[in-house]
PDB file with one MODEL, atoms N, CA, C and O in Angstrom:
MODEL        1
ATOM      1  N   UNK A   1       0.852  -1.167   0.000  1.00  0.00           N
ATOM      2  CA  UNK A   1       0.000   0.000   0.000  1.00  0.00           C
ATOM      3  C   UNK A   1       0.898   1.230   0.000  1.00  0.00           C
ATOM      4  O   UNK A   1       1.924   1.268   0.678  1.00  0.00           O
ATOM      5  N   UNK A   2       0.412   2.436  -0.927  1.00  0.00           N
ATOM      6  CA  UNK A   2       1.207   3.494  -0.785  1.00  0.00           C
ATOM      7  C   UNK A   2       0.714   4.486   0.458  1.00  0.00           C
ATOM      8  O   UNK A   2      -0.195   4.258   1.256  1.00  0.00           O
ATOM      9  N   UNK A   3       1.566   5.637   0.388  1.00  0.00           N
ATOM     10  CA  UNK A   3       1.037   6.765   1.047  1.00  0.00           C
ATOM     11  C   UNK A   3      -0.150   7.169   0.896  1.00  0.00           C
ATOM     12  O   UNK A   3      -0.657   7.499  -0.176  1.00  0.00           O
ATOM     13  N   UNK A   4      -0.895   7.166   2.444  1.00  0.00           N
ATOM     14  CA  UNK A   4      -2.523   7.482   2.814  1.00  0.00           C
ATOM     15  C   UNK A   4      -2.038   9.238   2.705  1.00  0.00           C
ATOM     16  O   UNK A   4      -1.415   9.798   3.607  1.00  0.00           O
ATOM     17  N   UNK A   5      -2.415   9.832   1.583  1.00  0.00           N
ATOM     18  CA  UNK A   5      -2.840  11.418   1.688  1.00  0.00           C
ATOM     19  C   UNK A   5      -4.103  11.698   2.996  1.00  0.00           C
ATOM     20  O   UNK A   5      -3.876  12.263   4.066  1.00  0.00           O
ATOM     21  N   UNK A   6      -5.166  11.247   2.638  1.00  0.00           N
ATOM     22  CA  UNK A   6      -6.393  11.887   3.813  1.00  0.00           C
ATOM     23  C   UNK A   6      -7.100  10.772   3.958  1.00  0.00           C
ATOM     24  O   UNK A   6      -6.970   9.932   3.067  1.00  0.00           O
ATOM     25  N   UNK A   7      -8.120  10.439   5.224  1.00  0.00           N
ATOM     26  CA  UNK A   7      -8.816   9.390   5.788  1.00  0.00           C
ATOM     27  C   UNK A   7     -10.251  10.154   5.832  1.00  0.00           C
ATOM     28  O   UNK A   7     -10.608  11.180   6.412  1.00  0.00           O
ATOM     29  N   UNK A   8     -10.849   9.341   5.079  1.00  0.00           N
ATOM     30  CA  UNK A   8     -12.784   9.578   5.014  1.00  0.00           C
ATOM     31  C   UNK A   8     -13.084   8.428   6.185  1.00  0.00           C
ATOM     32  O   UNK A   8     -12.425   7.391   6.267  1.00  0.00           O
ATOM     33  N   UNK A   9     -14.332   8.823   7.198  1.00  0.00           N
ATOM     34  CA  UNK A   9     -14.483   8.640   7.999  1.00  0.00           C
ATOM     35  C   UNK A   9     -15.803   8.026   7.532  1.00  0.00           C
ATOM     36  O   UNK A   9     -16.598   8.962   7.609  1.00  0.00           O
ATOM     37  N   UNK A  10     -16.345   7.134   7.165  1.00  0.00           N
ATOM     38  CA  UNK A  10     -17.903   7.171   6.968  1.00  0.00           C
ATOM     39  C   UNK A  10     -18.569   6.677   7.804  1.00  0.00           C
ATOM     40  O   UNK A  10     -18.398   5.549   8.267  1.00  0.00           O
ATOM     41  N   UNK A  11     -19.629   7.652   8.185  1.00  0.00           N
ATOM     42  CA  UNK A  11     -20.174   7.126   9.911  1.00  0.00           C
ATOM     43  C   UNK A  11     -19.230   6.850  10.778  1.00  0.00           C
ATOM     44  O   UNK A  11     -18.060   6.484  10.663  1.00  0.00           O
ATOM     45  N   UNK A  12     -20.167   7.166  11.982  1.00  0.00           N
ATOM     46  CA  UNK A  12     -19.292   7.573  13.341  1.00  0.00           C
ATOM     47  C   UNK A  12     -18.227   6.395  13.722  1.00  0.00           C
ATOM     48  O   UNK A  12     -18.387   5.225  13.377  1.00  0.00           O
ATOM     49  N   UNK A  13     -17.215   6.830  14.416  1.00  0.00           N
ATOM     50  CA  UNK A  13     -16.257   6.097  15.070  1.00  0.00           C
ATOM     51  C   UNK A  13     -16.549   5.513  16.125  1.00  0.00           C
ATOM     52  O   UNK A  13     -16.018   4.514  16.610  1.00  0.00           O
ATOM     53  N   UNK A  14     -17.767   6.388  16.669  1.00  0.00           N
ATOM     54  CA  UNK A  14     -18.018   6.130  18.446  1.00  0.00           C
ATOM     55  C   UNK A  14     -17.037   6.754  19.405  1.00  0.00           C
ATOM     56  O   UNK A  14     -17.545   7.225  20.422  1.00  0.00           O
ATOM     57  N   UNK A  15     -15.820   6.842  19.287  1.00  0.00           N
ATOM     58  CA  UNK A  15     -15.188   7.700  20.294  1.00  0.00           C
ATOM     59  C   UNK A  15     -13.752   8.217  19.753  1.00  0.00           C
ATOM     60  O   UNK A  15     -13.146   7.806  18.764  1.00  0.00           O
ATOM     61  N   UNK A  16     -13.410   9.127  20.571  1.00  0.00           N
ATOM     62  CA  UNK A  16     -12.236  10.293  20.234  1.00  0.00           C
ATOM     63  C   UNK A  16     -10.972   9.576  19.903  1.00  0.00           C
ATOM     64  O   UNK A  16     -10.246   9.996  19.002  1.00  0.00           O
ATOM     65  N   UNK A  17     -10.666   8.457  20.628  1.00  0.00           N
ATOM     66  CA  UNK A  17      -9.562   7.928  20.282  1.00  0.00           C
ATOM     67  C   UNK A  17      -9.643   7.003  19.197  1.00  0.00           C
ATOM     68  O   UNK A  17      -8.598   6.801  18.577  1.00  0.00           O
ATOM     69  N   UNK A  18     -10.544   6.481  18.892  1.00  0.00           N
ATOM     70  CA  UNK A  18     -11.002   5.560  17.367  1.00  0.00           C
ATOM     71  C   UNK A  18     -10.480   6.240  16.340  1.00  0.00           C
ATOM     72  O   UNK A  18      -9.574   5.867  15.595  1.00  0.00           O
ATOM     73  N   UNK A  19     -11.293   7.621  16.312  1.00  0.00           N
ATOM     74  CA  UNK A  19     -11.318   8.589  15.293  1.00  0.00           C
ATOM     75  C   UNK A  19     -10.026   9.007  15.119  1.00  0.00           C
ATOM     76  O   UNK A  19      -9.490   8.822  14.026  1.00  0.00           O
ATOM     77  N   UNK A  20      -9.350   9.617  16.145  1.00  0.00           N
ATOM     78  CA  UNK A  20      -7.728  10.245  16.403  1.00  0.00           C
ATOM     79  C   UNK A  20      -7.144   8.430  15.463  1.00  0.00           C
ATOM     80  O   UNK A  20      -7.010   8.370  14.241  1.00  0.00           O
ATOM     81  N   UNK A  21      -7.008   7.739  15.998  1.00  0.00           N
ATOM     82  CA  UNK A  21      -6.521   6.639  15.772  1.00  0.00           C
ATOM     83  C   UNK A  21      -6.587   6.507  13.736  1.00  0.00           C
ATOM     84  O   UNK A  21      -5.767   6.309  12.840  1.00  0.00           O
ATOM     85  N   UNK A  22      -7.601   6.679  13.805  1.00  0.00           N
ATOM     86  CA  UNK A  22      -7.923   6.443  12.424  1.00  0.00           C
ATOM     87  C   UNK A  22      -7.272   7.417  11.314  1.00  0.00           C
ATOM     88  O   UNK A  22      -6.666   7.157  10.274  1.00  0.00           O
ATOM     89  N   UNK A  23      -7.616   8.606  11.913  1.00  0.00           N
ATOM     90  CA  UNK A  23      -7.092   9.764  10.718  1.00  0.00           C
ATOM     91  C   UNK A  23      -5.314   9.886  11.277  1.00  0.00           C
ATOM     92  O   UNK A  23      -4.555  10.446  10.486  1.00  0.00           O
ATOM     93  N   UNK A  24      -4.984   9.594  12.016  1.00  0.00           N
ATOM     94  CA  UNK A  24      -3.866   9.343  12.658  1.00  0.00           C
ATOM     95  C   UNK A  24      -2.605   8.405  10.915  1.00  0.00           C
ATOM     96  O   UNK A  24      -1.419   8.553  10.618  1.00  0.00           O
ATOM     97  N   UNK A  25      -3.417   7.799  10.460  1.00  0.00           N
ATOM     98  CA  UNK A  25      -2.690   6.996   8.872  1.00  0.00           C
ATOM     99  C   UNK A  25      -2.384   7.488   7.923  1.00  0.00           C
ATOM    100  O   UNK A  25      -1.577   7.031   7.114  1.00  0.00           O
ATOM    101  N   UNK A  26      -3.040   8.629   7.839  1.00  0.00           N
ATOM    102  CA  UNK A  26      -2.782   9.451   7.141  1.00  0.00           C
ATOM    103  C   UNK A  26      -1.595  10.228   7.003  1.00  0.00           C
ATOM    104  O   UNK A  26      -1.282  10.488   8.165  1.00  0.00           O
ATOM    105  N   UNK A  27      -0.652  10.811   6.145  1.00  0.00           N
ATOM    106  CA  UNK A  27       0.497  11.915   6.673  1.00  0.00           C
ATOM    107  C   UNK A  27       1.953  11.495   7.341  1.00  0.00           C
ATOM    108  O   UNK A  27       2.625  12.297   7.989  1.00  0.00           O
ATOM    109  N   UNK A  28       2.413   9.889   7.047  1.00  0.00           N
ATOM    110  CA  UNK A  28       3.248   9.587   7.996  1.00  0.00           C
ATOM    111  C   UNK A  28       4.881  10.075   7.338  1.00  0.00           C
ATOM    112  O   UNK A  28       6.009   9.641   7.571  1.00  0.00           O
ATOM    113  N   UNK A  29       4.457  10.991   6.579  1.00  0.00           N
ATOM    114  CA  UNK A  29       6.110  11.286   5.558  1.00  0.00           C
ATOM    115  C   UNK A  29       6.572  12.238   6.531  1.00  0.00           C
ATOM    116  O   UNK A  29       5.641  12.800   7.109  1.00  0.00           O
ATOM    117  N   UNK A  30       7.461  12.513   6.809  1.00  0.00           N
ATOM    118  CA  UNK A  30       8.400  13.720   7.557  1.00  0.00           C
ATOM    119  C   UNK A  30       7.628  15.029   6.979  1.00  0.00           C
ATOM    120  O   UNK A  30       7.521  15.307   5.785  1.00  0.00           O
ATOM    121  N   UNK A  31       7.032  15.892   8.244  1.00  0.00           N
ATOM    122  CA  UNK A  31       6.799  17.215   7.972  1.00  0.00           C
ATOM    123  C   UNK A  31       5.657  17.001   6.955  1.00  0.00           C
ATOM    124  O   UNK A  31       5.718  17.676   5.928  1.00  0.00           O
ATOM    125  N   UNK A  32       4.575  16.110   7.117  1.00  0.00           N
ATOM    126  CA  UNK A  32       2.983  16.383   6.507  1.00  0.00           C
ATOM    127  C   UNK A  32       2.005  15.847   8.023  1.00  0.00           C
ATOM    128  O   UNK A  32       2.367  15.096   8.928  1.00  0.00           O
ATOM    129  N   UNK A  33       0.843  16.484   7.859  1.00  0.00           N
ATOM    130  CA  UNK A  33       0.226  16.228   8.653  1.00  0.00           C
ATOM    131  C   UNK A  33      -1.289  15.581   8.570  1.00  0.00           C
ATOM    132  O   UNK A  33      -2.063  16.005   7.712  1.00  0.00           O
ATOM    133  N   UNK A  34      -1.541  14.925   9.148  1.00  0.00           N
ATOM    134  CA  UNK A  34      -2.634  13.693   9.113  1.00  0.00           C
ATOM    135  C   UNK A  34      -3.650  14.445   8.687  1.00  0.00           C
ATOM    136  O   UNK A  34      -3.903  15.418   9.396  1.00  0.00           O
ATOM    137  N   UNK A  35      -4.428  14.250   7.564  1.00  0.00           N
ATOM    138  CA  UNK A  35      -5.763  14.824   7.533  1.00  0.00           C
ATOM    139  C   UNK A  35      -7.196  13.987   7.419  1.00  0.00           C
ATOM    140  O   UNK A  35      -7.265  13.180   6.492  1.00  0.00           O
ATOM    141  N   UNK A  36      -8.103  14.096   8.116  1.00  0.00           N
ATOM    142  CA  UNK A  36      -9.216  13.343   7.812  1.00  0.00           C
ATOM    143  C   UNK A  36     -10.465  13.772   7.735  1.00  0.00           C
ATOM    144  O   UNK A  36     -10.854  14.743   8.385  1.00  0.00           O
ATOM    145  N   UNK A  37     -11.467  12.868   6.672  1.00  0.00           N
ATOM    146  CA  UNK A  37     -13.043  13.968   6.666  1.00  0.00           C
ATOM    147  C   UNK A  37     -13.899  12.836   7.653  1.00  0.00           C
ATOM    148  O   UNK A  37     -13.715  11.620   7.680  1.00  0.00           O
ATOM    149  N   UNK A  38     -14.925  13.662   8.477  1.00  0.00           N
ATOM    150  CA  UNK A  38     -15.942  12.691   8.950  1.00  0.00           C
ATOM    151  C   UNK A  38     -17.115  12.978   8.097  1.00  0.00           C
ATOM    152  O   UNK A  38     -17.367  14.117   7.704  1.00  0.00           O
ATOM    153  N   UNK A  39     -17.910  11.823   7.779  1.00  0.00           N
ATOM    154  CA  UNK A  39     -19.223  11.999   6.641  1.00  0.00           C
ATOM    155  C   UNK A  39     -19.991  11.337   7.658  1.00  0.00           C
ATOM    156  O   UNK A  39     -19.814  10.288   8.277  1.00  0.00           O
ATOM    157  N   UNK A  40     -20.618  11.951   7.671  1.00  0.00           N
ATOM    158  CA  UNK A  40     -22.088  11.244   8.719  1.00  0.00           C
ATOM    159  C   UNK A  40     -22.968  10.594   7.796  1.00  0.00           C
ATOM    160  O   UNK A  40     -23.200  11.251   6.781  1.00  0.00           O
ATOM    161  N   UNK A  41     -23.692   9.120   7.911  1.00  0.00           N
ATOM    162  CA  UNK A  41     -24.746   8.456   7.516  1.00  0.00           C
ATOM    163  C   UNK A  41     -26.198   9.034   7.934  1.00  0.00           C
ATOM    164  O   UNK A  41     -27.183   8.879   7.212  1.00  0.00           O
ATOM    165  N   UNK A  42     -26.223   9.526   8.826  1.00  0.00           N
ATOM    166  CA  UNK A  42     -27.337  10.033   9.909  1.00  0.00           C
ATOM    167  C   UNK A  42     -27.457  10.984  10.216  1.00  0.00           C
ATOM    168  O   UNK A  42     -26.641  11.678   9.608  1.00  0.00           O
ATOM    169  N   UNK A  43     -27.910  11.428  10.724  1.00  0.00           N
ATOM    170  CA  UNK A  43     -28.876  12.527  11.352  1.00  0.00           C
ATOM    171  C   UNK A  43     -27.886  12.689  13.048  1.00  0.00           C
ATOM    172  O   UNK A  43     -27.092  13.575  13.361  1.00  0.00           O
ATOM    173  N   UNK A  44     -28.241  11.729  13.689  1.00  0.00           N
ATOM    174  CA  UNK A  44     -27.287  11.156  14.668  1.00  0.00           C
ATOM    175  C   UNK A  44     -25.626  11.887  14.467  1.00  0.00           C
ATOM    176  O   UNK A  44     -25.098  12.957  14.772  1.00  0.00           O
ATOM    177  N   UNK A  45     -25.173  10.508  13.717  1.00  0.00           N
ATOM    178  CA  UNK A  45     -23.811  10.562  13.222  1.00  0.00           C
ATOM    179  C   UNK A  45     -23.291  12.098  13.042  1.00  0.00           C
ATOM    180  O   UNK A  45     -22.169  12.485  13.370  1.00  0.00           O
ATOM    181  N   UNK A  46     -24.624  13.142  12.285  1.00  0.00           N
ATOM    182  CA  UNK A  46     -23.926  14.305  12.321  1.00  0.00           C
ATOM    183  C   UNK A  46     -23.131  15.118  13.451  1.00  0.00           C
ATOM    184  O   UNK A  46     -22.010  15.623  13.518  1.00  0.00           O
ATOM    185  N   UNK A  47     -24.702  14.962  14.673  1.00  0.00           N
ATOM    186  CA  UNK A  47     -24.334  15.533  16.102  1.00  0.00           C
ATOM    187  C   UNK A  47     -23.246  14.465  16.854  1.00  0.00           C
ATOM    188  O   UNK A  47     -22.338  14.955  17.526  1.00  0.00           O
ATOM    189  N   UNK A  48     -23.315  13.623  16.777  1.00  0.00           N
ATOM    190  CA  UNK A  48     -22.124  12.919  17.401  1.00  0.00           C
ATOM    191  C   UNK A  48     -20.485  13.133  16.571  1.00  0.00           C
ATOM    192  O   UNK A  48     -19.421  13.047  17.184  1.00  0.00           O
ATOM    193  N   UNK A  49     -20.555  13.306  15.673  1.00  0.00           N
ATOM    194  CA  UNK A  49     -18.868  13.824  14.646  1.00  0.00           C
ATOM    195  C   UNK A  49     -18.898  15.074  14.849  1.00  0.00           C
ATOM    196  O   UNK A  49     -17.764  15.502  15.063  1.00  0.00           O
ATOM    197  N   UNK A  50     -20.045  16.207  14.892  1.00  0.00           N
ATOM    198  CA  UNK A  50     -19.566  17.438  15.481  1.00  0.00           C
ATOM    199  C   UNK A  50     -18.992  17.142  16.682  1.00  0.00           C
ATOM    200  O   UNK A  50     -17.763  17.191  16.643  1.00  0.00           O
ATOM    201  N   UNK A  51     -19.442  16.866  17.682  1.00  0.00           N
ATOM    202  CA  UNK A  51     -18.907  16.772  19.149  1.00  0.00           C
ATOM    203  C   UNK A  51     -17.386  16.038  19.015  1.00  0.00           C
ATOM    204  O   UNK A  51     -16.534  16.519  19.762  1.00  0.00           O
ATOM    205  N   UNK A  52     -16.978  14.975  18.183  1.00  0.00           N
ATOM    206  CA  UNK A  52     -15.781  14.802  18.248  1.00  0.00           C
ATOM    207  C   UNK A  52     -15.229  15.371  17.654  1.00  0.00           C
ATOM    208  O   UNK A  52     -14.353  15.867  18.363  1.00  0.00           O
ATOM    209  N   UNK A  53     -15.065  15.890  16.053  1.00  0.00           N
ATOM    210  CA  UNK A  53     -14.317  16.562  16.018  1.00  0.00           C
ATOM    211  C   UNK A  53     -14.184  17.994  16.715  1.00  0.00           C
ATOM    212  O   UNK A  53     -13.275  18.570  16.117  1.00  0.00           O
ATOM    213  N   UNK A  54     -14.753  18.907  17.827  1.00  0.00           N
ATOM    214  CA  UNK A  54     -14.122  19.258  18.524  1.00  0.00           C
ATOM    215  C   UNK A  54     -13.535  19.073  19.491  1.00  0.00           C
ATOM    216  O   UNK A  54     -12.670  19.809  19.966  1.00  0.00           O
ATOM    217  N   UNK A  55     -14.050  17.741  20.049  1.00  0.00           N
ATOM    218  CA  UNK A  55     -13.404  16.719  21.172  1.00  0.00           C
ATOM    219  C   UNK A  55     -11.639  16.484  20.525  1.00  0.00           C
ATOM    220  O   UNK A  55     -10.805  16.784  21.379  1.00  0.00           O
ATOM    221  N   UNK A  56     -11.133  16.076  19.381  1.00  0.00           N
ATOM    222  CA  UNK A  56     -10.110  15.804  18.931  1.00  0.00           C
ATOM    223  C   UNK A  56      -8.964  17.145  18.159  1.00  0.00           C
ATOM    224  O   UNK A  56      -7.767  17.121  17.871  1.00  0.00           O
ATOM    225  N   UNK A  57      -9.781  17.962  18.063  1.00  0.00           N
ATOM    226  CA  UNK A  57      -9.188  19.732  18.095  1.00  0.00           C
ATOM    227  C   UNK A  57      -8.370  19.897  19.500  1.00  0.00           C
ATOM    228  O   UNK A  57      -7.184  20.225  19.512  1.00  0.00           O
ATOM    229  N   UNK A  58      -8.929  19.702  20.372  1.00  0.00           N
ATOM    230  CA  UNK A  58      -8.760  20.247  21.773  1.00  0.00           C
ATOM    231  C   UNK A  58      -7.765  19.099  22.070  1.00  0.00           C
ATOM    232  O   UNK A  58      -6.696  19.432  22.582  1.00  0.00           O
ATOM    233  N   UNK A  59      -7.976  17.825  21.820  1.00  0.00           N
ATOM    234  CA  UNK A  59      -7.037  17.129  22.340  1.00  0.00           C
ATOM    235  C   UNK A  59      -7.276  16.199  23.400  1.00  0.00           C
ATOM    236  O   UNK A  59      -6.450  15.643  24.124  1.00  0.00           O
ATOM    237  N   UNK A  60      -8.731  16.093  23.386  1.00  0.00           N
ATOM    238  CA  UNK A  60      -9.361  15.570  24.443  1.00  0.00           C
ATOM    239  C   UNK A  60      -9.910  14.438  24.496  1.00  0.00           C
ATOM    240  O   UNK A  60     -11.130  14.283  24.437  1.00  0.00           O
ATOM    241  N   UNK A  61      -8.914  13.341  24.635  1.00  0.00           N
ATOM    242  CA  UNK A  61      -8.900  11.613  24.586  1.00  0.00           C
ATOM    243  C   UNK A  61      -9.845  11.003  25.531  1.00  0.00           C
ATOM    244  O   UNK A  61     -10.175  11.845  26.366  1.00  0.00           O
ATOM    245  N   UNK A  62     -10.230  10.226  25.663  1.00  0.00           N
ATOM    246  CA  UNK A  62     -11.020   9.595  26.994  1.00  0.00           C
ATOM    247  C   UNK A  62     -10.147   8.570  27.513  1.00  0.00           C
ATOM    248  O   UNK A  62      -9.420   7.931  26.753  1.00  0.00           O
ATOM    249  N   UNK A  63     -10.175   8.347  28.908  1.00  0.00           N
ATOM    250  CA  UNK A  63      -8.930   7.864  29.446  1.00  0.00           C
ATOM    251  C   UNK A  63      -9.844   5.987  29.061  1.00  0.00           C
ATOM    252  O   UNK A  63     -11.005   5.581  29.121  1.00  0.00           O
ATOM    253  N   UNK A  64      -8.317   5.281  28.638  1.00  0.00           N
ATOM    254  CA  UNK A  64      -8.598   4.031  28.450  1.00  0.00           C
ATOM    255  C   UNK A  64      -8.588   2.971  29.828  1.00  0.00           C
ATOM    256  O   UNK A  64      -7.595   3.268  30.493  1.00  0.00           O
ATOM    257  N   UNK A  65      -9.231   2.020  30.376  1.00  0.00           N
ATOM    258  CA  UNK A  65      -9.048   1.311  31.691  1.00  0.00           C
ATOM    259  C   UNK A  65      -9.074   0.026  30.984  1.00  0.00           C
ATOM    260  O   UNK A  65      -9.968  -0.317  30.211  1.00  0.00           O
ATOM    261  N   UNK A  66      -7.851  -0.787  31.351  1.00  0.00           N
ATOM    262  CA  UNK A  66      -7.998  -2.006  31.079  1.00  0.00           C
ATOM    263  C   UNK A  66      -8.112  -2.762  32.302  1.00  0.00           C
ATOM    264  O   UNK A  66      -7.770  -2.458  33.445  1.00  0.00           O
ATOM    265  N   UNK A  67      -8.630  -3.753  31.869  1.00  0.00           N
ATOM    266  CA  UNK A  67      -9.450  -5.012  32.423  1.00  0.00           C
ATOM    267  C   UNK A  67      -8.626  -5.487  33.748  1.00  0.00           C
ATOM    268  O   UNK A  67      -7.420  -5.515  33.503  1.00  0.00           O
ATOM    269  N   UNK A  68      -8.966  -5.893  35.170  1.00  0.00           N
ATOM    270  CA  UNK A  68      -7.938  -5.993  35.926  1.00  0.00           C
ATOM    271  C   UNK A  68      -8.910  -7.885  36.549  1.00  0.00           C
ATOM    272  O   UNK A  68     -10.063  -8.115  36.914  1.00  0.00           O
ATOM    273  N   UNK A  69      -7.835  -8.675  36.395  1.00  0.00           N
ATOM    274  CA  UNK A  69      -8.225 -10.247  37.315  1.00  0.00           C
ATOM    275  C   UNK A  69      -9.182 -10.585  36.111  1.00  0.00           C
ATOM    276  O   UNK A  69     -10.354 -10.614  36.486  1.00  0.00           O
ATOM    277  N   UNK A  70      -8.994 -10.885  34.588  1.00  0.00           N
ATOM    278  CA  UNK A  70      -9.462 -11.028  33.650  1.00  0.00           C
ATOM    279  C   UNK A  70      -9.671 -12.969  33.764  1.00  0.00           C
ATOM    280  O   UNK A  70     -10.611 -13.507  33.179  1.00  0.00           O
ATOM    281  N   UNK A  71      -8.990 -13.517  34.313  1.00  0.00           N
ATOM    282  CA  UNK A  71      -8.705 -14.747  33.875  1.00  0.00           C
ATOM    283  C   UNK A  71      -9.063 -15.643  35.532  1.00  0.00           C
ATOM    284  O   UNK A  71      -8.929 -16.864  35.615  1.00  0.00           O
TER     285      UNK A  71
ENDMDL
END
């Protein structure tokens, strides 16, 4: 696979770090920077990709908790 120029998002990610994660593939050459579009399916999807992408402007991850005495 060559160089990812920009990441289309279609319908929601569900959360800030998915999304960060995702458009994150984009841009990995020295000195370019990741770009990505979110396209909403929904009505929904719209108000929920507004809220992240300013959730992911700001920088504002949700803290991850992993699983503790799993086994």
């Amino acid at each position: 696979m060559g160089a990812v120029d920009l990441v289309c998002q279609v319908g929601s990610p569900g959360n800030v770090a998915r999304a960060l994660q995702r458009v994150g593939r984009a841009g990995h050459l020295v000195g370019q920077t990741s770009k990505g579009r979110l396209i909403p399916k929904t009505a929904g999807d719209l108000l929920e990709q507004a809220v992240l992408a300013r959730e992911m402007s700001a920088g504002r991850v949700e803290v991850i908790r992993a699983p503790v005495n799993c086994l």
